[in-house]
C-alpha angles and dihedrals in degrees: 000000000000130000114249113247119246091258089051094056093038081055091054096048096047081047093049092052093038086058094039083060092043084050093059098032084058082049091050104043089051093053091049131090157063082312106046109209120185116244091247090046081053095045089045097042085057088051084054106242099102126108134286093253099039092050091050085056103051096034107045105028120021107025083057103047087046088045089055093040085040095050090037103054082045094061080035099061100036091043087062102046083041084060096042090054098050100039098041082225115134084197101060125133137160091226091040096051094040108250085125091048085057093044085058099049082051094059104043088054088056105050090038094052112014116031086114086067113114127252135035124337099210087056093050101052104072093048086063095043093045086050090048084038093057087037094061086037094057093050103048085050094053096041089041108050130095127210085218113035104023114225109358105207089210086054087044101060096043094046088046087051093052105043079047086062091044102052078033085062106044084037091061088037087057091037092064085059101061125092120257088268103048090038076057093054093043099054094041085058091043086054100058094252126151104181116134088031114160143215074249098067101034077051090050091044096051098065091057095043086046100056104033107043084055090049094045103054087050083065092064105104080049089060102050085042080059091049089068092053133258098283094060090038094062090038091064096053103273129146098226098179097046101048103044087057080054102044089041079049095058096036078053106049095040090053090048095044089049099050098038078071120035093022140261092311112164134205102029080103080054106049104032094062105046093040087048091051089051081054100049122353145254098304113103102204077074099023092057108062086027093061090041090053080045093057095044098057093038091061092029096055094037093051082052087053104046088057112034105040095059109026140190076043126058130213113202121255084241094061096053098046084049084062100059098025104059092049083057097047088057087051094055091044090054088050093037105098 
């Protein structure tokens, strides 16, 4: 069997310490609260020998709520290094180029027109995200492309910003329409919040998380094939066309899903990559889990954060990762040539 490179073991290293801090960040979000309970109440309460009051805690609020955050910044993270790959755009995001935007308008389609239909309604959302999700995906790739040169990252960006506008738009035109309880809902998901999550959501998010992280870390030798440019891509065998629809697919269907869940929360797509590719390079057989444990311990950490840091009150996980992410996006516009 080969060796591993120096920058594959340098990748498992930097793996094995981001999930040792997920790790502790899932440990400490789970001791946090309105209701403190001590790390070994927590471990034994998960062994299930802990209290009535402390099982109901754990297992009905906040395991839930860390399994959807946990799952979520893990779509997140791997959706935007997905898009950067495939895009050749450092600046690639799936807030920034509207995917989220998309994902909105599907769910307030949903609950304006179809929450009478049956079943449950935590299966159902992120069909209809997904589906808002495609539909901005397709137009951006349509307004964006080029006969000649194929996707052009500045064209990108700008297209992504202004289909964002456009579902932001029809989303907050839906949104007036709906009574005092489900405009509540609504604003709560647009800000990036994940209080009142289930063991239903964090069951509905699981499928999509199962069968597309796995998916997508297969891709990874795509990816890097895209990093040398179209032409050399197709010159080593590779069915450009094909595999750019599957891998925008799957960086679709991981951000919808995601934020179905935990909320339209932007720049974790951002951040995970590039700090992933500072960790360990350009290569995606590394830059890939690394991006998605990235993205675990970044809304894990921020959701901790939101609720523990100001009780009684509570600030949405989106809202502190926006506070950290759009400095960074500026940084990255100034350095982006």
């Amino acid at each position: 069997m080969p060796s591993l490179s120096a920058k594959g073991k340098r990748a498992w290293r930097t793996g094995a310490v981001l999930a040792a801090l997920g790790a502790c960040a899932v440990l400490l979000s789970l001791n946090t609260g309105t209701m403190r309970i001590p790390p070994l109440s927590v471990l034994r309460t998960l062994f299930g020998f802990g209290t009535p009051d402390e099982s109901l805690v754990l297992f009905e609020y906040r395991l839930p709520r860390i399994l959807v955050t946990a799952l979520a910044g893990i779509g997140l993270g791997l959706s935007g290094a997905i898009l950067q790959g495939v895009s050749r755009n450092a600046l690639a995001d799936p807030g920034i180029l509207g995917l989220h935007a998309g994902a909105g308008f599907g769910l307030m389609i949903y609950i304006s027109f179809f929450t009478a239909m049956k079943g449950p309604a935590a299966l159902l959302i992120p069909l209809f995200t997904f589906a808002g999700a495609v539909t901005a995906a397709l137009l951006i790739v349509l307004l964006a492309h080029d006969r000649i040169r194929g996707l052009l990252p500045v064209r990108l960006i700008l297209t992504g910003i202004a289909v964002a506008a456009g579902f932001g738009a029809l989303t907050l035109f839906l949104s007036l329409k709906l009574d005092e309880d489900t405009y509540a809902f609504a604003s709560r998901w647009l800000a990036g919040s994940v209080w009142g999550r289930s063991p239903e959501h964090a069951a509905a998010l699981l499928p999509w998380m199962a069968v597309f992280v796995p998916y997508a870390l297969t891709r990874a030798r795509f990816l890097n094939a895209f990093s040398l440019g179209d032409e050399a891509a197709a010159g080593i065998g590779l069915p450009v066309r094909r595999q750019r629809i599957l891998l925008l697919l799957t960086a679709v269907a991981l951000s919808s899903a995601s934020v179905a869940m935990a909320g339209g929360i932007g720049f974790i797509g951002l951040l995970a990559p590039h700090l992933a590719r500072r960790l360990a390079g350009p290569q995606h057989q590394h830059l890939l889990p690394l991006a998605g444990l990235i993205g675990l311990v970044v809304l894990v950490t921020a959701d901790t954060i939101g609720r523990s840091l100001f009780l009684p009150a509570s600030i949405p996980a989106g809202v502190v990762v926006a506070a950290v992410g759009a400095p960074y996006f500026l940084y990255l516009l100034v350095r982006t040539k």
